[in-house]
Every structure is written in C-alpha cells, then in structure tokens.
C-alpha positions in Angstrom: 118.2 57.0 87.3 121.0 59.3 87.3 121.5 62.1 89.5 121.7 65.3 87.3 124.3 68.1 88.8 122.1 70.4 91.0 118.8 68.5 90.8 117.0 67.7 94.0 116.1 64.1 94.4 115.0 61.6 97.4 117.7 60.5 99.5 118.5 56.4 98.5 117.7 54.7 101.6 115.9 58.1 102.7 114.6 59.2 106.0 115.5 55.9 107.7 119.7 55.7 107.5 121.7 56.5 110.2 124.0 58.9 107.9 120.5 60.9 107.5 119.5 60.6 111.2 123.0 61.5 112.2 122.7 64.7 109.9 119.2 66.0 111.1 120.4 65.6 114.6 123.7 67.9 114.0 121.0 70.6 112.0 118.8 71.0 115.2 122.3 70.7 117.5 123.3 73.8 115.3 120.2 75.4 115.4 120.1 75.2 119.1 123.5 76.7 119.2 122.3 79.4 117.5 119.6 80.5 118.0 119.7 79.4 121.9 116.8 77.4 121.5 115.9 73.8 123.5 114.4 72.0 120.6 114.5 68.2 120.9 115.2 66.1 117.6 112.2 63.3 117.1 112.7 62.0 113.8 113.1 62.6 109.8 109.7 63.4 108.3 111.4 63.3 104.6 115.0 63.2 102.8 116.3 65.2 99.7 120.0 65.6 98.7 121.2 67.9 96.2 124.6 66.9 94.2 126.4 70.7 94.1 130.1 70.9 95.8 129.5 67.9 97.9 125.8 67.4 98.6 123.4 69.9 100.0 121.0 67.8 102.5 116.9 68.8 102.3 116.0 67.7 105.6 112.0 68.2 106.9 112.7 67.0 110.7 110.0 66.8 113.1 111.3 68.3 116.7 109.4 69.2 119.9 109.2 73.2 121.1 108.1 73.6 124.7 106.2 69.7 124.5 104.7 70.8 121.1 105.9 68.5 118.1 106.5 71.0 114.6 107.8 70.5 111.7 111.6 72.3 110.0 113.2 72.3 107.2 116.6 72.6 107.1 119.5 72.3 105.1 123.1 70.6 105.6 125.8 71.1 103.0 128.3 67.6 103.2 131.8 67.4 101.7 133.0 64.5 102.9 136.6 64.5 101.5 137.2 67.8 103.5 135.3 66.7 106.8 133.1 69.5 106.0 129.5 69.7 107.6 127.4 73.2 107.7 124.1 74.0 108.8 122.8 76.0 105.3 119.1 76.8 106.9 116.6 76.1 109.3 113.5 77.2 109.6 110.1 76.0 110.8 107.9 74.9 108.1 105.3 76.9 108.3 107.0 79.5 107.4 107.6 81.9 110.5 
C-alpha cells in the first residue's frame, strides 16, 4: 500500500524500532527543555508518520509525571538529508 503525500498512516515496524524509540525519547527531552518539566520517557503507546517535507512523526508516548504514568501526544517533524529534527507538539492526551 502506497503512502499518499500528506496522509497519516502507521509507522512500518511501528512502536517497537529503535529509530521510533530514539524519536519519542528526543520529543519528551525537548519538552522537558521547555517546559522545565521532569517527565520520564516509558515507552511508545502507538506510531503514525506523515510523508510532508520529510516526515511529520505522530507519536502517543506513555511517560511518568511526579510517579504517575499519562499518556502525550506529540509530534516530530524528520528531514533526514538536512539533519533536521523538531519537536512540532506535545501535549498530554487528555487534552489539558
């Protein structure tokens, strides 16, 4: 199945690969940067990509908050031929 240009699809080799770990890590390192926050990464709950300039990453990571395990979404824009990696969004999934 082709990827269409801008459609969202699941990740091939999803929330498992290394590439996808290594890219929910950096969103909650950047977040944390941010936002001055301590949260700790656990793991990948679910994997999207999104073929625009490069891919746009739709990450739903599972982190801890204070020893509470929540949920985030966030979103990683990749272009690899320019060693390009931004944090798009992040933002706890339920919303706040």
């Amino acid at each position: 199945m082709a990827t269409k240009l801008g459609g969202i699809s699941d990740s091939p080799g999803s929330q498992n690969s290394a590439e996808i770990e290594s890219l929910a890590r950096f969103a909650v390192n950047q977040h944390n940067t941010k936002q001055n926050s301590l949260l700790e990464f656990t793991r990948v709950v679910k994997a999207r990509e999104q073929v625009v300039s490069g891919k746009l990453h739709h990450l739903t990571i599972e982190a801890v908050d204070g020893g509470e395990k929540k949920i985030y979404e966030a979103q990683v824009w990749v272009k690899p031929w320019l060693n390009f990696k931004e944090l798009q969004d992040f933002k706890h999934a339920g919303g706040d």
